[in-house]
GUMILUM-652758 format. One record per residue (C-alpha): residue number from 1; residue in one letter; x, y, z. Coordinates in steps of 0.02 Angstrom, whole numbers, plus 50000, padded with zeros to 5 digits. Layout:
<rec n="NUM" res="A" X="X" Y="Y" Z="Z"/>
...
END
This chain:
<rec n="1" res="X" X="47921" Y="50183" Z="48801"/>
<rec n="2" res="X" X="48034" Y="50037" Z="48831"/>
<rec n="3" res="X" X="48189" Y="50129" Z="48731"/>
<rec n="4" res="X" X="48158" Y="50273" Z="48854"/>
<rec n="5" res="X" X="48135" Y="50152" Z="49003"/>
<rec n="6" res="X" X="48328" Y="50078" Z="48944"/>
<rec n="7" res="X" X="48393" Y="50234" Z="48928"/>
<rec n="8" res="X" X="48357" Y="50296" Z="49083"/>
<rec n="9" res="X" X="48414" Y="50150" Z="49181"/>
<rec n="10" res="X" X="48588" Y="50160" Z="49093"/>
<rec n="11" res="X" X="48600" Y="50335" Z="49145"/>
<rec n="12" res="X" X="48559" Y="50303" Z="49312"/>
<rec n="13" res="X" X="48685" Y="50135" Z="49303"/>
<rec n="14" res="X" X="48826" Y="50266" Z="49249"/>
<rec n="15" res="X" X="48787" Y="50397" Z="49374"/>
<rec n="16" res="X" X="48811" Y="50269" Z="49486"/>
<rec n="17" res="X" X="48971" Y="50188" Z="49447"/>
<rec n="18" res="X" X="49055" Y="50394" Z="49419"/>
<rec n="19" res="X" X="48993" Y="50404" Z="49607"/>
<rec n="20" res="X" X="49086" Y="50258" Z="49637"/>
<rec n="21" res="X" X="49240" Y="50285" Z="49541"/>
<rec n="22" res="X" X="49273" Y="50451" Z="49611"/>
<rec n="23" res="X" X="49222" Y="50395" Z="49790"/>
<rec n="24" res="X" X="49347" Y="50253" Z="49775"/>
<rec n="25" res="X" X="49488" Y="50367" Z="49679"/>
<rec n="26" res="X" X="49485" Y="50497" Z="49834"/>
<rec n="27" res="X" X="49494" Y="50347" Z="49971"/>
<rec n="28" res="X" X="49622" Y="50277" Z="49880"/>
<rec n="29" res="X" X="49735" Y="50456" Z="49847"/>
<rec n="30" res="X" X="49837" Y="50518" Z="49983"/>
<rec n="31" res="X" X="49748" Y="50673" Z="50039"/>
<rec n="32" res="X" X="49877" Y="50797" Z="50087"/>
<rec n="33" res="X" X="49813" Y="50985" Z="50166"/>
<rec n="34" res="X" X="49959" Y="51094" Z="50193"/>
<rec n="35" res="X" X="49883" Y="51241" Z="50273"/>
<rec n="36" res="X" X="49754" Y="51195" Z="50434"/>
<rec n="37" res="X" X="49738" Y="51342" Z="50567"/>
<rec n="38" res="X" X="49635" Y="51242" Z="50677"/>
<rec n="39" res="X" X="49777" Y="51270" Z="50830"/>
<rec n="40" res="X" X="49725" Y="51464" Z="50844"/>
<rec n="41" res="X" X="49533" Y="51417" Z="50857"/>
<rec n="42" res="X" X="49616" Y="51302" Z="51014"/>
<rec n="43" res="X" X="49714" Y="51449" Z="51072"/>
<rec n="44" res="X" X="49574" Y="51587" Z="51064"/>
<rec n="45" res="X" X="49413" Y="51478" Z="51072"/>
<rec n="46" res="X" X="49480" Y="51336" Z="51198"/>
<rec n="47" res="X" X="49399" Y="51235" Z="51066"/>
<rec n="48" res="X" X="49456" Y="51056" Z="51089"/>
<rec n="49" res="X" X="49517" Y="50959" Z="50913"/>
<rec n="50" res="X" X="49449" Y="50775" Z="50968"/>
<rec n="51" res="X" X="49275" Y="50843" Z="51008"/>
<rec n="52" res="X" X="49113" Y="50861" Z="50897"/>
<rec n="53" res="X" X="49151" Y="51031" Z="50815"/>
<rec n="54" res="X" X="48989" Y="51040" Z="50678"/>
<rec n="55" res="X" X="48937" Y="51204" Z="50656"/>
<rec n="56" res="X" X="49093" Y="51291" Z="50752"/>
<rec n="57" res="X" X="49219" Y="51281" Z="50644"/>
<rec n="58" res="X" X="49285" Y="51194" Z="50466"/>
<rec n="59" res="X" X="49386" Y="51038" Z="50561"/>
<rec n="60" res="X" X="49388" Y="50928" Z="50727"/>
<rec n="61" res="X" X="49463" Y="50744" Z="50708"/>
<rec n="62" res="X" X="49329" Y="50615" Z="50652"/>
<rec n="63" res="X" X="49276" Y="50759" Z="50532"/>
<rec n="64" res="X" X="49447" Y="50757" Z="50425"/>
<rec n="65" res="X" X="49446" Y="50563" Z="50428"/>
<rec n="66" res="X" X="49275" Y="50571" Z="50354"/>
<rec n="67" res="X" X="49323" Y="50677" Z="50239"/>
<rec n="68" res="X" X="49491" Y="50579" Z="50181"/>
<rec n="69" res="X" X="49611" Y="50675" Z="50250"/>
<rec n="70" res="X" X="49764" Y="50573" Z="50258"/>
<rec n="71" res="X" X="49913" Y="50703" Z="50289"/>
<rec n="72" res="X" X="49882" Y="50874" Z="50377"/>
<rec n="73" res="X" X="50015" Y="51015" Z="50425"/>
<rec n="74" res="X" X="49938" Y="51111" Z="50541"/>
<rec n="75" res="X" X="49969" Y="51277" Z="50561"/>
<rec n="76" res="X" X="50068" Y="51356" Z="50713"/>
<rec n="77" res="X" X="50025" Y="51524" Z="50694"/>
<rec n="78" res="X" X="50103" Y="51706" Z="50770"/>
<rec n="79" res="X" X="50118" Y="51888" Z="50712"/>
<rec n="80" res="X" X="50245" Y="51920" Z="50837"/>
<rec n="81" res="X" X="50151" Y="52020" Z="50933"/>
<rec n="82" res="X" X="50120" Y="51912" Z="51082"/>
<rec n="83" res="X" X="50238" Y="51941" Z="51229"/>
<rec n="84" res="X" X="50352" Y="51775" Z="51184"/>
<rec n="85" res="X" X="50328" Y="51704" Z="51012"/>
<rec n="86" res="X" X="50427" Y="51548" Z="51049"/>
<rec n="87" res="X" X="50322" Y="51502" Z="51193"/>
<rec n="88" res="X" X="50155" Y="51545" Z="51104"/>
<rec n="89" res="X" X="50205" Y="51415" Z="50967"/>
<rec n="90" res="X" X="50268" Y="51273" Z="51087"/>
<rec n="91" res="X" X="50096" Y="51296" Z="51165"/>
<rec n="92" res="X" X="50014" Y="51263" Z="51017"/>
<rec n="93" res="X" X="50120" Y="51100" Z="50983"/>
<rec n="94" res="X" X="50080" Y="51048" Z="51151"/>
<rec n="95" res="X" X="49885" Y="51050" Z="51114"/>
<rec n="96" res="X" X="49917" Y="50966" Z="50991"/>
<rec n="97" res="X" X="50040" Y="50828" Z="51041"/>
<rec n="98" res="X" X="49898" Y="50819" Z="51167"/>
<rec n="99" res="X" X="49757" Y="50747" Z="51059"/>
<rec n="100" res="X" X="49877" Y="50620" Z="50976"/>
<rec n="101" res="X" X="49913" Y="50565" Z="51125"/>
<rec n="102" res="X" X="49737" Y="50539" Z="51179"/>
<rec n="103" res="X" X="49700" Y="50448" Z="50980"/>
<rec n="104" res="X" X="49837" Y="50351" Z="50948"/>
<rec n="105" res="X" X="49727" Y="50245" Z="50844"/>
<rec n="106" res="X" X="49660" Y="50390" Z="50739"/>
<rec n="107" res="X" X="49795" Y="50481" Z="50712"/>
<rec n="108" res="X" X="49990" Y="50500" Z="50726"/>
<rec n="109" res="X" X="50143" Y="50630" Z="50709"/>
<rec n="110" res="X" X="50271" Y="50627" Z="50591"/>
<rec n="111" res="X" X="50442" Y="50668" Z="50567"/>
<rec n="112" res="X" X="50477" Y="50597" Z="50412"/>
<rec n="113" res="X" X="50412" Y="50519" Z="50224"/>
<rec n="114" res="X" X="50453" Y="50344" Z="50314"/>
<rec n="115" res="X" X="50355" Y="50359" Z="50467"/>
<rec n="116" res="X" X="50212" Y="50470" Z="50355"/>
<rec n="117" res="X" X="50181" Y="50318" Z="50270"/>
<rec n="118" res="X" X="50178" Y="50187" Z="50409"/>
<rec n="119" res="X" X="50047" Y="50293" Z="50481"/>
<rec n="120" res="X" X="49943" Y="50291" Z="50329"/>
<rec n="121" res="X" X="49961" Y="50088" Z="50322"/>
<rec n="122" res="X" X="49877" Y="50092" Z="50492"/>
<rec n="123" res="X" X="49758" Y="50185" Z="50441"/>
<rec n="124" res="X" X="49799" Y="50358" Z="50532"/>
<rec n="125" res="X" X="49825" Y="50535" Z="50501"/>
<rec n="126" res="X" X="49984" Y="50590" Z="50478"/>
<rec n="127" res="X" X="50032" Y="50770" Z="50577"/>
<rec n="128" res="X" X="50170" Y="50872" Z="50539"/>
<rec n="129" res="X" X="50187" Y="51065" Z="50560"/>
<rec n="130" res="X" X="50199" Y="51210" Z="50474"/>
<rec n="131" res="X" X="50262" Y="51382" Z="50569"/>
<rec n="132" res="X" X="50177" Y="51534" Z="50494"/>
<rec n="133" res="X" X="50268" Y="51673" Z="50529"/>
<rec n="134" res="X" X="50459" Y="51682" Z="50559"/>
<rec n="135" res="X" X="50445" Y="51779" Z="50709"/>
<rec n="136" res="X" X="50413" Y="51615" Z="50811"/>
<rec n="137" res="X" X="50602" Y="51559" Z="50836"/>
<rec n="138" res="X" X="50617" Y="51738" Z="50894"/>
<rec n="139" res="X" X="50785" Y="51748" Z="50786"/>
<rec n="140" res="X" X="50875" Y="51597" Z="50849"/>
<rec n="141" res="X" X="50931" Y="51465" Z="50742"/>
<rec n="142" res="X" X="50940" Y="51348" Z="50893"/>
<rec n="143" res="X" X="50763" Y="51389" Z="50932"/>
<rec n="144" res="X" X="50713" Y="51365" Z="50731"/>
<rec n="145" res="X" X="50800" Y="51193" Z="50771"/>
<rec n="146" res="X" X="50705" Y="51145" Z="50943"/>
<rec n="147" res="X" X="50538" Y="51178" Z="50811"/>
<rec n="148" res="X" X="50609" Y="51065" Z="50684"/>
<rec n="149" res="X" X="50635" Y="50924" Z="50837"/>
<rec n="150" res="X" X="50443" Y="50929" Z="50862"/>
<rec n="151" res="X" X="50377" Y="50927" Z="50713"/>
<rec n="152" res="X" X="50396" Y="51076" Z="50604"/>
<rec n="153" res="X" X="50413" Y="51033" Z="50421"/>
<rec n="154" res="X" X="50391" Y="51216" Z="50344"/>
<rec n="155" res="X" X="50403" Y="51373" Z="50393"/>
<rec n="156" res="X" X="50295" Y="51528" Z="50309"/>
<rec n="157" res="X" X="50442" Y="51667" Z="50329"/>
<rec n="158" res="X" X="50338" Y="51802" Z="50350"/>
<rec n="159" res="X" X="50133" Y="51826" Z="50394"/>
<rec n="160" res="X" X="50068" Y="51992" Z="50332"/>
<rec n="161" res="X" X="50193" Y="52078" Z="50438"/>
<rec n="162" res="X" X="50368" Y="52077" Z="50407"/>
<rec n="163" res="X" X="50514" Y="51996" Z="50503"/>
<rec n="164" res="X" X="50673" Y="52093" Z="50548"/>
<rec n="165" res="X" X="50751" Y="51995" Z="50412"/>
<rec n="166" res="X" X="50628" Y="51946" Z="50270"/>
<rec n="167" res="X" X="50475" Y="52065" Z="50192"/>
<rec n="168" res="X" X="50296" Y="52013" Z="50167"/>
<rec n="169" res="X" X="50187" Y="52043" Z="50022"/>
<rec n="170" res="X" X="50093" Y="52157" Z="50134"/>
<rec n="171" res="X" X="50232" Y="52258" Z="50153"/>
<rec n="172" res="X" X="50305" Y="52234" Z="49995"/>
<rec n="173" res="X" X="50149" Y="52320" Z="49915"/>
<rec n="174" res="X" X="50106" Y="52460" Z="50040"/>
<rec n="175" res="X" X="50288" Y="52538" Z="50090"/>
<rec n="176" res="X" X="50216" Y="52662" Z="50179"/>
<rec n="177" res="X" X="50189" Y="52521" Z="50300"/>
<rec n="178" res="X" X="50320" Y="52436" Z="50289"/>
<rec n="179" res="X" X="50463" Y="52395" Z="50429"/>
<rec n="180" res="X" X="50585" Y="52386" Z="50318"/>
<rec n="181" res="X" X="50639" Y="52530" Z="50212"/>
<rec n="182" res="X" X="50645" Y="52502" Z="50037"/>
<rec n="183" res="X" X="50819" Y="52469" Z="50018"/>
<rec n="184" res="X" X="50808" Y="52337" Z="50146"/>
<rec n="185" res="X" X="50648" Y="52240" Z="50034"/>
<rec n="186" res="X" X="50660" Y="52040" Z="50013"/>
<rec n="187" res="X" X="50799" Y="51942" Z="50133"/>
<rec n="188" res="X" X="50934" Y="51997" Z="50245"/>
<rec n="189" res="X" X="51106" Y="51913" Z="50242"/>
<rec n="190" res="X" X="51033" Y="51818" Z="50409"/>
<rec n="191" res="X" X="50873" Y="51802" Z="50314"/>
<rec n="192" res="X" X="50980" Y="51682" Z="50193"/>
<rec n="193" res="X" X="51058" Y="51597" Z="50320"/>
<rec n="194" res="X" X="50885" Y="51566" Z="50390"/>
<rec n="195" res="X" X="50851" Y="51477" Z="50240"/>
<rec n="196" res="X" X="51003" Y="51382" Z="50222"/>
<rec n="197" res="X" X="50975" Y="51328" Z="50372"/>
<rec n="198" res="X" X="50773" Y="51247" Z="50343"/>
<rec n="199" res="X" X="50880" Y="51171" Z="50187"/>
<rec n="200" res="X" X="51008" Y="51092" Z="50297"/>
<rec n="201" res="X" X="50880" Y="51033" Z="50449"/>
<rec n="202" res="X" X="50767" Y="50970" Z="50306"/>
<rec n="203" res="X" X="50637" Y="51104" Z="50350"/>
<rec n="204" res="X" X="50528" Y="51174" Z="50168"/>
<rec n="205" res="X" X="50541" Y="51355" Z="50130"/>
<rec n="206" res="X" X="50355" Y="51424" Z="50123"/>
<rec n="207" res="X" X="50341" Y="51572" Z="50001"/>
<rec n="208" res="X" X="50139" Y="51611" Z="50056"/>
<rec n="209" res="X" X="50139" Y="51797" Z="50125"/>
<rec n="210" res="X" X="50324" Y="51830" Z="50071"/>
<rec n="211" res="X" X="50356" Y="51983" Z="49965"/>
<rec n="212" res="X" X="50397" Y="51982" Z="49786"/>
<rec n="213" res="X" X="50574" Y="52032" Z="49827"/>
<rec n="214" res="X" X="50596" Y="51908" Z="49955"/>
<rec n="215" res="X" X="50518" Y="51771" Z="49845"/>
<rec n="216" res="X" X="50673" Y="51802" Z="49717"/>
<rec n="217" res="X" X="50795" Y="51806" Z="49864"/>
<rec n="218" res="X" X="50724" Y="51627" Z="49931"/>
<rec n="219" res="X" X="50712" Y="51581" Z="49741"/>
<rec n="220" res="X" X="50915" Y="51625" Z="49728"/>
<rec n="221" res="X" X="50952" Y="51563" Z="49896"/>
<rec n="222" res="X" X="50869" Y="51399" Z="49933"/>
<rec n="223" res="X" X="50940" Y="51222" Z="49871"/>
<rec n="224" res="X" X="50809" Y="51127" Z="49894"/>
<rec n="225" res="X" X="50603" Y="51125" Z="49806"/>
<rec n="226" res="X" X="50507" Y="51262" Z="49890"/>
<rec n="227" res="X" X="50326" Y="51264" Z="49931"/>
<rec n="228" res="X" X="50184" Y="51411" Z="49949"/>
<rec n="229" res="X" X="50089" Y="51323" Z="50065"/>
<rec n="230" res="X" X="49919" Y="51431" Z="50062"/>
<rec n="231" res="X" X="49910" Y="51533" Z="49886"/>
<rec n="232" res="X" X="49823" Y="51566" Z="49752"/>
<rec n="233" res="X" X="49827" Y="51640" Z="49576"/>
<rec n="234" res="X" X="49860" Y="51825" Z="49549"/>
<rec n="235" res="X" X="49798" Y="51826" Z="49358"/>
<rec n="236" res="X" X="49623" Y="51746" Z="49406"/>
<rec n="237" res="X" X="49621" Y="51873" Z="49575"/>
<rec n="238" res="X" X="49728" Y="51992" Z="49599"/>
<rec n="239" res="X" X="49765" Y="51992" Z="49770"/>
<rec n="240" res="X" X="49924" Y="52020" Z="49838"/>
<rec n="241" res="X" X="49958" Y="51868" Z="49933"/>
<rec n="242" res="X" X="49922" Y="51769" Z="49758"/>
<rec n="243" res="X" X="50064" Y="51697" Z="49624"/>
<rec n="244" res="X" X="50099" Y="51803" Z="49480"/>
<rec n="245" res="X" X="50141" Y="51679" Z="49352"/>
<rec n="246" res="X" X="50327" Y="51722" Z="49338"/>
<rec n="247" res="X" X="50346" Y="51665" Z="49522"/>
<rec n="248" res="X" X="50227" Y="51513" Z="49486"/>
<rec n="249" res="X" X="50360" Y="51466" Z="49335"/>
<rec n="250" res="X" X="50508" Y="51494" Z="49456"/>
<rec n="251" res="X" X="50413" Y="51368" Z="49580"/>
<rec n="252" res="X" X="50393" Y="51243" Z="49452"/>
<rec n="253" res="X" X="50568" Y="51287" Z="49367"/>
<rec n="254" res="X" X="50632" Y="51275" Z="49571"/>
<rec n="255" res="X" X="50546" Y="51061" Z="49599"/>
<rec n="256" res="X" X="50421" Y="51162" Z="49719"/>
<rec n="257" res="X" X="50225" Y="51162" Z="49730"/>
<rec n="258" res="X" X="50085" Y="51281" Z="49742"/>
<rec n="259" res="X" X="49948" Y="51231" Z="49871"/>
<rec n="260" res="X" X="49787" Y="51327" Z="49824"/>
<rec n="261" res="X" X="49695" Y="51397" Z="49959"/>
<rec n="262" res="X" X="49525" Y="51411" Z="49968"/>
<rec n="263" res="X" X="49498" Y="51584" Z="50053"/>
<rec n="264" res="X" X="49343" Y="51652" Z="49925"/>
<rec n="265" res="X" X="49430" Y="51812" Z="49945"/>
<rec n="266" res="X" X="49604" Y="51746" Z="49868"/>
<rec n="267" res="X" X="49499" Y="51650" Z="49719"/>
<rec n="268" res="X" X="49376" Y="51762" Z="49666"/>
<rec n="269" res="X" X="49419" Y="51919" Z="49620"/>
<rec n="270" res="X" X="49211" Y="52013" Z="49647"/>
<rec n="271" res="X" X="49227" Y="51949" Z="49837"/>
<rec n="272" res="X" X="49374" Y="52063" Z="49890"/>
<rec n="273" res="X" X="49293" Y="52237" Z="49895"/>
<rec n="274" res="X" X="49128" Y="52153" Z="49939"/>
<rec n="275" res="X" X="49227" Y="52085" Z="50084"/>
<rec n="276" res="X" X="49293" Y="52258" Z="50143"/>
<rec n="277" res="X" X="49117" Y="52352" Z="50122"/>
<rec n="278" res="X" X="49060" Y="52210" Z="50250"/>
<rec n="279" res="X" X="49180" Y="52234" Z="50373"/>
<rec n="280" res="X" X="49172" Y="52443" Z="50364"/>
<rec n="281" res="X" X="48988" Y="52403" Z="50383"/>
<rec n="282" res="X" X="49005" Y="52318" Z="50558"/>
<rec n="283" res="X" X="49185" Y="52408" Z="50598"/>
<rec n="284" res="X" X="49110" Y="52482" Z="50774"/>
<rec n="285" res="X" X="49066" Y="52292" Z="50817"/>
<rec n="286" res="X" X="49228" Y="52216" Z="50771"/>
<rec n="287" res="X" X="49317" Y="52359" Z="50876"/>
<rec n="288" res="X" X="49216" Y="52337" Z="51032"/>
<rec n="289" res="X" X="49263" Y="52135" Z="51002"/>
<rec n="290" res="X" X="49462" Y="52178" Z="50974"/>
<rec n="291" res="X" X="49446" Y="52306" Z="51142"/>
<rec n="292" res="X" X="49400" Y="52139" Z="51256"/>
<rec n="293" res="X" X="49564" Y="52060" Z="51183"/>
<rec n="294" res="X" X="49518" Y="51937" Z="51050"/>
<rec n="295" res="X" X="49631" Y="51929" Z="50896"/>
<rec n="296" res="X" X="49573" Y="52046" Z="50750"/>
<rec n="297" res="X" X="49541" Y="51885" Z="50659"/>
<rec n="298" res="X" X="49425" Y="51790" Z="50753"/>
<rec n="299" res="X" X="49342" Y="51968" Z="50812"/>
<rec n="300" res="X" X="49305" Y="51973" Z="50629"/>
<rec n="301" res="X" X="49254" Y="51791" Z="50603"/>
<rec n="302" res="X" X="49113" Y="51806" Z="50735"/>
<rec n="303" res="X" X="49052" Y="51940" Z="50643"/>
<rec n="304" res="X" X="49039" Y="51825" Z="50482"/>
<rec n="305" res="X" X="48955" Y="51705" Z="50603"/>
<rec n="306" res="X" X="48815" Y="51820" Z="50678"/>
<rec n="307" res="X" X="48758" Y="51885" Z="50498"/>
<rec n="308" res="X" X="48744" Y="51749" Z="50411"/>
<rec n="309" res="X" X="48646" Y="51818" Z="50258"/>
<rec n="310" res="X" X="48760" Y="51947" Z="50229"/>
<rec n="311" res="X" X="48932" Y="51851" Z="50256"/>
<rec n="312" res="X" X="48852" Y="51670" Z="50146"/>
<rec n="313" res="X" X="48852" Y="51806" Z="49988"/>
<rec n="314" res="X" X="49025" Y="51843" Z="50003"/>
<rec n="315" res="X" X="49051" Y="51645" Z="49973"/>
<rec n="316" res="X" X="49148" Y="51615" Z="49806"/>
<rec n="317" res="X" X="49085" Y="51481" Z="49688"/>
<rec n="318" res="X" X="49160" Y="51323" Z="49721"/>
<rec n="319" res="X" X="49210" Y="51313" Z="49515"/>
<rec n="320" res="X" X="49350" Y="51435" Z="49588"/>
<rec n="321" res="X" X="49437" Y="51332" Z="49661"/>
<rec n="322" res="X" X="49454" Y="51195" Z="49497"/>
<rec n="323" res="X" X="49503" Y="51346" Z="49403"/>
<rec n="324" res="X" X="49650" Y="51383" Z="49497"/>
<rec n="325" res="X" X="49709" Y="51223" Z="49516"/>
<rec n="326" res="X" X="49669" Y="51203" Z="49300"/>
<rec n="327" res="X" X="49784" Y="51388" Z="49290"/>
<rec n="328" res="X" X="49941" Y="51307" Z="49368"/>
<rec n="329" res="X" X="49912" Y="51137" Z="49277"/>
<rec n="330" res="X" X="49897" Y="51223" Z="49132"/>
<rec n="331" res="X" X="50039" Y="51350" Z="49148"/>
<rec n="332" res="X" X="50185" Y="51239" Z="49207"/>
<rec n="333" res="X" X="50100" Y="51069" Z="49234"/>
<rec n="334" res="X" X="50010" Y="50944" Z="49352"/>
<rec n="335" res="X" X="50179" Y="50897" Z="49456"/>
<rec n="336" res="X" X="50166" Y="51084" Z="49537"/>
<rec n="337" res="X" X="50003" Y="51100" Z="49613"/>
<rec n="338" res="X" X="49927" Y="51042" Z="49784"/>
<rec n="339" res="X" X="49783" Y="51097" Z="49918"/>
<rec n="340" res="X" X="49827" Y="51197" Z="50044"/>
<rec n="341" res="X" X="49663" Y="51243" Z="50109"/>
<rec n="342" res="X" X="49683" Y="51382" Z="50252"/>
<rec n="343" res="X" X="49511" Y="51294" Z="50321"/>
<rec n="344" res="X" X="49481" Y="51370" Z="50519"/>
<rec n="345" res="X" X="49598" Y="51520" Z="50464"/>
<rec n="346" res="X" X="49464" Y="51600" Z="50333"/>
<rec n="347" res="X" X="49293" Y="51680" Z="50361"/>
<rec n="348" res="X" X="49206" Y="51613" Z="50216"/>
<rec n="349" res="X" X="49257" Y="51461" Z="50093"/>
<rec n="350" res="X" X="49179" Y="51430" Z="49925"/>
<rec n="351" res="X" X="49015" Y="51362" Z="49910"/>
<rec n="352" res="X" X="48991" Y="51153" Z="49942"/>
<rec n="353" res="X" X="49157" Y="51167" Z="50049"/>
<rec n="354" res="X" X="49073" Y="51195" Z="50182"/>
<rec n="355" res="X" X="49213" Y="51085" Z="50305"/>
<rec n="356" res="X" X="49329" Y="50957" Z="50308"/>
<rec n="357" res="X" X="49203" Y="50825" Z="50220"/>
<rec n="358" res="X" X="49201" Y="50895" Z="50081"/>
<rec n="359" res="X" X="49355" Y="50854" Z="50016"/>
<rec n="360" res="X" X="49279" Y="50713" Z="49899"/>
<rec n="361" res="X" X="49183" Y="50857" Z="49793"/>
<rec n="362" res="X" X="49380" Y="50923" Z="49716"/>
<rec n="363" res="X" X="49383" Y="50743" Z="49655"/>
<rec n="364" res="X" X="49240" Y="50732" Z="49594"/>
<rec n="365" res="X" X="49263" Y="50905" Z="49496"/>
<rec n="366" res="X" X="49430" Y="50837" Z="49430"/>
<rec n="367" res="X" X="49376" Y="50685" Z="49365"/>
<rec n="368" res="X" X="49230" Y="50769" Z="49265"/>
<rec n="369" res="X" X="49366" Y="50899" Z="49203"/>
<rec n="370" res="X" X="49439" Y="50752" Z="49142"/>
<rec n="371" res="X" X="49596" Y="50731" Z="49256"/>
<rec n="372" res="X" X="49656" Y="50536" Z="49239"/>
<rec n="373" res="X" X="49681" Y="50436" Z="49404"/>
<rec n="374" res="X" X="49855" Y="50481" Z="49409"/>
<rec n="375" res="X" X="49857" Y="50653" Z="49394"/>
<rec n="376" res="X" X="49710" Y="50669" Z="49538"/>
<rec n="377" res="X" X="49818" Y="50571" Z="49632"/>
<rec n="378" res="X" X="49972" Y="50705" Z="49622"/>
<rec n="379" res="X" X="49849" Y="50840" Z="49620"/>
<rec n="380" res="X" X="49764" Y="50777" Z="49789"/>
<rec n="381" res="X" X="49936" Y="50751" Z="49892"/>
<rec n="382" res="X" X="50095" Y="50680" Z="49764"/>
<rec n="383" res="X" X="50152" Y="50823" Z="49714"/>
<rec n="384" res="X" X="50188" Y="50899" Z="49898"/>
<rec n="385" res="X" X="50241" Y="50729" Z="49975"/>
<rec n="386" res="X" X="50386" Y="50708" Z="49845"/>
<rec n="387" res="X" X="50454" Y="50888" Z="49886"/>
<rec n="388" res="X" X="50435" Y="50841" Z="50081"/>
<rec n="389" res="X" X="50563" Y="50704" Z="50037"/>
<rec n="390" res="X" X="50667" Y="50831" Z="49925"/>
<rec n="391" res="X" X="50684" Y="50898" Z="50070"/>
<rec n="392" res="X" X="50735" Y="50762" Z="50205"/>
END
């Protein structure tokens, strides 16, 4: 009795101090999230960032402090479609700019690795940018430059749609679709100078949602480390907005990073045509949503909200999400892989990442996989922060 009485108090005692290790190993790693759409839920919701958010959507402010965040890009999303691009994304800057302004305490903008870290030493969240979807400078260099000035540090060159001068995976994979004829797949000649230009301002070139043949172009084109901000892995799901592993070996070949996203329907390969049976299901309602003028998207994402049952199934497990990250660590290494979450921009994440607070469960997984200190550190935000200085 007492040998079982010891026993059982050590493993409780080491429970205990693993809660604490990983605990203290994610407050002390730089949390970096490349990919946060929470500036559309502002635009279509009028939902307010600095507010109690619980239950709407994945993120609000005291939320990603709780949860460690210590570096977000948020996402300044367009598909072109809106009457003037340009003006849609300075609008969504301006919310933003907005709520830093009213928490100057909690959290700060950016514009370089310099000022990025005096805002962590005071204990603030560091904003940058990321543009997703080139058609938001609406062609103009000097516009892509006016974006840079406040606070764009990446730009995703296409969404699923393609630009006049760059084709999307979408596309890419369903010509019949396409805007581009075939000949005209990947990057223009001003599609390259678009680049060289984010590699002269200092901006990162985001391969998530580019075409295969534009992902070689940027690849051949680009002097500085590249990023894919929101993506997955194409041999564990193959989706086509994931990494086949040649173009995850030209990343890592290239100084870049891949930022696994959490969409359940970009890591699990079952959830896919579960997903589209759900939506066919409840097509008539999403219509009749889409008719009153809301954005496909978030027509769709109420419909994940209202049936619950149904849309909590089409959750993947949360092991999905270690096993990408494990595929790219174990392809090229641990110095090309990051989180780029897509939280507020998908219908469903995996299981036990439920929001923003959850963050401390990928360290926790990491360290029972193993991972030393170090490499959870580069995992959870190094990797990304030393190609943002590649590229200042």
């Amino acid at each position: 009795m007492k040998t079982l009485f010891c026993t059982s108090v050590l493993l409780l005692f080491s429970i205990t101090i693993f809660s604490q290790d990983y605990q203290k190993i994610h407050e002390k790693a730089i949390l970096v999230d490349t990919h946060n759409d929470f500036l559309m839920q502002t635009m279509e919701k009028k939902f307010v960032f600095d507010t109690n958010l619980k239950g709407k959507t994945h993120s609000d402010l005291n939320r990603m402090k709780q949860g460690g965040v210590d570096v977000q890009f948020f996402s300044v999303f367009s598909d072109g479609k809106q009457p003037n691009p340009y003006n849609y994304a300075n609008r969504q800057i301006d919310s933003m700019d907005a709520v830093i302004k009213r928490n100057p305490d909690k959290i700060e903008k950016v514009a370089n690795s310099a000022e990025l870290q005096k805002a962590l030493k005071q204990h603030k969240i560091a904003a940058l940018f990321g543009l997703e979807g080139g058609h938001q400078f609406e062609d103009d260099l000097g516009k892509l430059e006016v974006l840079y000035n406040r606070g764009v540090r990446y730009i995703t060159l296409t969404w699923n749609n393609s630009t006049a001068w760059a084709t999307s995976a979408a596309d890419e994979t369903n010509p019949e679709g396409a805007k581009n004829s075939e000949e005209k797949k990947g990057l223009t000649d001003f599609g390259k100078q678009i680049v060289q230009k984010m590699n002269n301002l200092g901006i990162m070139v985001d391969v998530s949602h580019v075409g295969e043949q534009t992902f070689y172009d940027v690849i051949a084109t680009t002097t500085k480390p590249i990023i894919a901000s929101h993506s997955s892995v194409y041999q564990l799901c193959p989706h086509p907005r994931n990494l086949k592993d040649e173009q995850i070996k030209a990343i890592a070949k290239n100084g870049g990073v891949i930022q696994i996203n959490f969409n359940s329907g970009f890591i699990d390969p079952t959830v896919g045509p579960r997903e589209k049976a759900f939506i066919k299901n409840h097509k008539v309602e999403i219509d009749s949503l889409v008719k009153t003028g809301m954005f496909k998207y978030h027509a769709e994402e109420s419909i994940y909200r209202k049936y619950t049952v149904e849309s909590e199934a089409l959750r993947a497990p949360f092991e999905w999400v270690i096993k990408h990250i494990e595929y790219v660590v174990n392809l090229v290494g641990v110095d090309y892989v990051g989180i780029g979450s897509d939280f507020d921009g998908i219908y469903q994440p995996p299981t036990l990442l439920d929001d923003v607070t959850d963050y401390p469960k990928i360290t926790k997984a990491l360290l029972e996989k193993g991972y030393s200190e170090k490499d959870i550190y580069k995992i959870l935000g190094g990797n990304i922060l030393r190609v943002l200085k590649a590229n200042e």
